[in-house]
C-alpha positions in Angstrom: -19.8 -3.4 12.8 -17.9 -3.8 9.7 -14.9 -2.1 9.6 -13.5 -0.4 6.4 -9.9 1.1 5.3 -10.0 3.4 2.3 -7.2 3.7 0.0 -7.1 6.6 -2.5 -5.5 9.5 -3.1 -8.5 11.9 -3.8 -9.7 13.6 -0.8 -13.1 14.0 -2.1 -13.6 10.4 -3.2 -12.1 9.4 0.5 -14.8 11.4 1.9 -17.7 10.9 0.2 -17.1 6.9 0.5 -16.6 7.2 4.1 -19.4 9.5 5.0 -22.3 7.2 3.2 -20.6 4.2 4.7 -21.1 5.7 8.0 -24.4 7.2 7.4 -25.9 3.5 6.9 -24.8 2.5 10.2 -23.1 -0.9 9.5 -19.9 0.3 8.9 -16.8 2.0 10.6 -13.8 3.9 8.9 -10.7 2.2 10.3 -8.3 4.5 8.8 -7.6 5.8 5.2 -4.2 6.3 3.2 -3.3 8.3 0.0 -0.1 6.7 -0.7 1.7 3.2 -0.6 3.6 4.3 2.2 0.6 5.6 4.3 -0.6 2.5 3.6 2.1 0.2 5.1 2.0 2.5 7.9 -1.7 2.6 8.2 -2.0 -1.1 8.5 1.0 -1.7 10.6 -0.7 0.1 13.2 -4.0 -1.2 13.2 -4.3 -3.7 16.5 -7.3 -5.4 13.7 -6.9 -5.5 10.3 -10.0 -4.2 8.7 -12.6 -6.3 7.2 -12.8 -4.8 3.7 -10.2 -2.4 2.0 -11.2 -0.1 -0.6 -8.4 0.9 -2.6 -7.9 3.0 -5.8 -5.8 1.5 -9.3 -4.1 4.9 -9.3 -2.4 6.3 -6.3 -0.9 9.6 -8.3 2.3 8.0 -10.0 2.3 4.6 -7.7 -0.1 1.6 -8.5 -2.5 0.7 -6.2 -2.7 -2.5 -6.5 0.4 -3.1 -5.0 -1.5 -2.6 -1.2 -2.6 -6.5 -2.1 0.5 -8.0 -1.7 1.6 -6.0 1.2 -1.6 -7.0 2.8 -1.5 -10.5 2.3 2.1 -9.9 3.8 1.0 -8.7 6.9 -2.1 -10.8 6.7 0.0 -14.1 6.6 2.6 -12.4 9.7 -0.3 -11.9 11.6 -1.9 -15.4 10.9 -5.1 -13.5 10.1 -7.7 -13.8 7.4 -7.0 -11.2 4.2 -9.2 -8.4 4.0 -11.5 -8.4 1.5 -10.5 -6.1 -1.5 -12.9 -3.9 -3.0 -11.8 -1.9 -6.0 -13.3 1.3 -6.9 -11.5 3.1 -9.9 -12.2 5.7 -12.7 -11.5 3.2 -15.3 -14.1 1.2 -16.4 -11.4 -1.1 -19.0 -12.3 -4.5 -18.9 -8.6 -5.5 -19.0 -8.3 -3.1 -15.9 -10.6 -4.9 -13.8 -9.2 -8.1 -15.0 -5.7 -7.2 -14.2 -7.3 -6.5 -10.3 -8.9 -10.0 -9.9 -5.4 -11.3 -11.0 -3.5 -9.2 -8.2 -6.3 -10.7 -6.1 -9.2 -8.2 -5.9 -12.8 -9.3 -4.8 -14.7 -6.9 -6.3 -14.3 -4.0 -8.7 -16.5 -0.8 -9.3 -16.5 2.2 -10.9 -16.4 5.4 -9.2 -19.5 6.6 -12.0 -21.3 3.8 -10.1 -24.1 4.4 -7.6 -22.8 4.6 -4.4 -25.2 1.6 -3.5 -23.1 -0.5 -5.7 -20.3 -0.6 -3.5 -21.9 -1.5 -0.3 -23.2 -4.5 -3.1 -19.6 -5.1 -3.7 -18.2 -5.3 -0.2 -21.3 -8.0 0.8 -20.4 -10.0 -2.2 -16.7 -9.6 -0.7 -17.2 -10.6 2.8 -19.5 -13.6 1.6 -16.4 -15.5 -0.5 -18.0 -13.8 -3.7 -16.6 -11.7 -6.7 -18.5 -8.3 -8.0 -18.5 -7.1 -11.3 -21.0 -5.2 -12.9 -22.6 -7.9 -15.4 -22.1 -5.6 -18.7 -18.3 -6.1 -17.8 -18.7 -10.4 -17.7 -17.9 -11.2 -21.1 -15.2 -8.6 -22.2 -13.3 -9.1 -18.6 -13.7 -13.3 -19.1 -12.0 -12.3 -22.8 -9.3 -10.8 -21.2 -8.7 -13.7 -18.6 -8.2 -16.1 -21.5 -5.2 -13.5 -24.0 -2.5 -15.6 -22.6 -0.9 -12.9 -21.7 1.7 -13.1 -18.6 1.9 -11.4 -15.8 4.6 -8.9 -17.0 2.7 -8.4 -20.2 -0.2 -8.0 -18.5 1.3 -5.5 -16.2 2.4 -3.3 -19.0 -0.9 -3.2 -21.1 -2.2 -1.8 -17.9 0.2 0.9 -17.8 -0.5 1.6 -21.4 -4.3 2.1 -20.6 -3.4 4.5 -17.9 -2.0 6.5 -21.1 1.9 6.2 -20.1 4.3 6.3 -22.9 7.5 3.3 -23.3 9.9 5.8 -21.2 7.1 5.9 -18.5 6.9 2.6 -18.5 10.2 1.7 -18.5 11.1 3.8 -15.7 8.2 2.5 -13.6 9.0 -1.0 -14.5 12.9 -0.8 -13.8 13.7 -2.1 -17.1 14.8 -0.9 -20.1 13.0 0.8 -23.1 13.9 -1.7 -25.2 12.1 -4.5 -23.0 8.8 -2.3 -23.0 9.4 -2.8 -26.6 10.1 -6.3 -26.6 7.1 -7.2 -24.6 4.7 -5.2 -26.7 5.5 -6.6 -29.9 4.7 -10.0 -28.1 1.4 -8.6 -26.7 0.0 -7.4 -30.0 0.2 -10.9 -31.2 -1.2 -12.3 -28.7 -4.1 -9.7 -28.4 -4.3 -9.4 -32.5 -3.2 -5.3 -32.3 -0.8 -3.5 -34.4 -0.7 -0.5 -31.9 -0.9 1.2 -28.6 -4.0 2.7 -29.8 -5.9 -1.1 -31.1 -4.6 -2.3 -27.6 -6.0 0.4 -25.8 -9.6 0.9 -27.4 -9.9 -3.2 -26.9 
């Protein structure tokens, strides 16, 4: 039985995941978390960690990618193998998906995806593979080669969640002026001359 940990903070997405997973018969809900703090609780408690972790980008104001880094954490504590990540977002933005295989994701699918898709992406996951819809290839491979670093990277990702330089600065812990800094490097380096170019790329 492959077991499964679902990360997201809508209770409706949590469920629906978890009943189909269940209804196949290969797989069994270890736990599930709406925050990062459930998280690190969740998995601190686990005897096993899970095979696969689903996991959200947005988890209300906090980012969910961070539950990679606090896994691999725990992961290398435990001398245990990583979970295989499975991201399944709203956002379809090629840089978002990007930004997830950076911060170490396997896989990446869209919540508007059939819910087939993500048994497809946690297979591909627990085989060594990466899954990305193939209409995403090209645009995401685009993205991989901007040159942008990871800070910069980390703040065009806020901007395509729709957060403003205050936002961003407060979520960042620096100040409005570096948000501003960093984005008049970024539009070089992405060829924009606005929030609204970078976002629509």
């Amino acid at each position: 039985m492959i077991t499964v940990v679902l990360i997201d903070d809508h209770p409706l997405a949590v469920n629906g995941i978890g009943e189909w997973l269940r209804s196949t018969g290969r797989f069994a809900i270890a736990g599930t978390a709406g925050s990062l703090a459930q998280a690190q609780a969740l998995f601190e408690n686990l005897e096993i960690l899970p095979s696969v972790v689903i996991l959200d980008i947005a988890l209300g104001p906090e980012d969910g990618l961070e539950v990679i880094p606090m896994l691999k954490t725990i992961a290398k504590k435990r001398k245990t193998a990583l979970p295989g990540i499975v991201v399944c977002s709203m956002f379809e933005d090629p840089f978002l998906i990007q930004n997830a295989r950076n911060a170490g994701a396997g896989a990446y699918v869209a919540k508007s995806a059939d819910i087939n898709e993500v048994t497809s992406a946690i297979d591909a996951v627990l085989a060594g593979n990466t899954y990305i819809r193939a209409e995403y290839q090209l645009p995401v491979q685009k993205w991989a080669s901007s040159g942008l670093s990871r800070r910069e990277r980390e703040i065009v990702a806020l901007i395509k969640q729709r957060l403003n330089n205050k936002e961003i600065a407060e979520k960042m812990y620096i100040s409005i002026r570096t948000v501003e800094n960093h984005l008049s490097h970024i539009y070089v380096k992405t060829n924009t001359n606005s929030r609204n170019e970078l976002s629509e790329l």
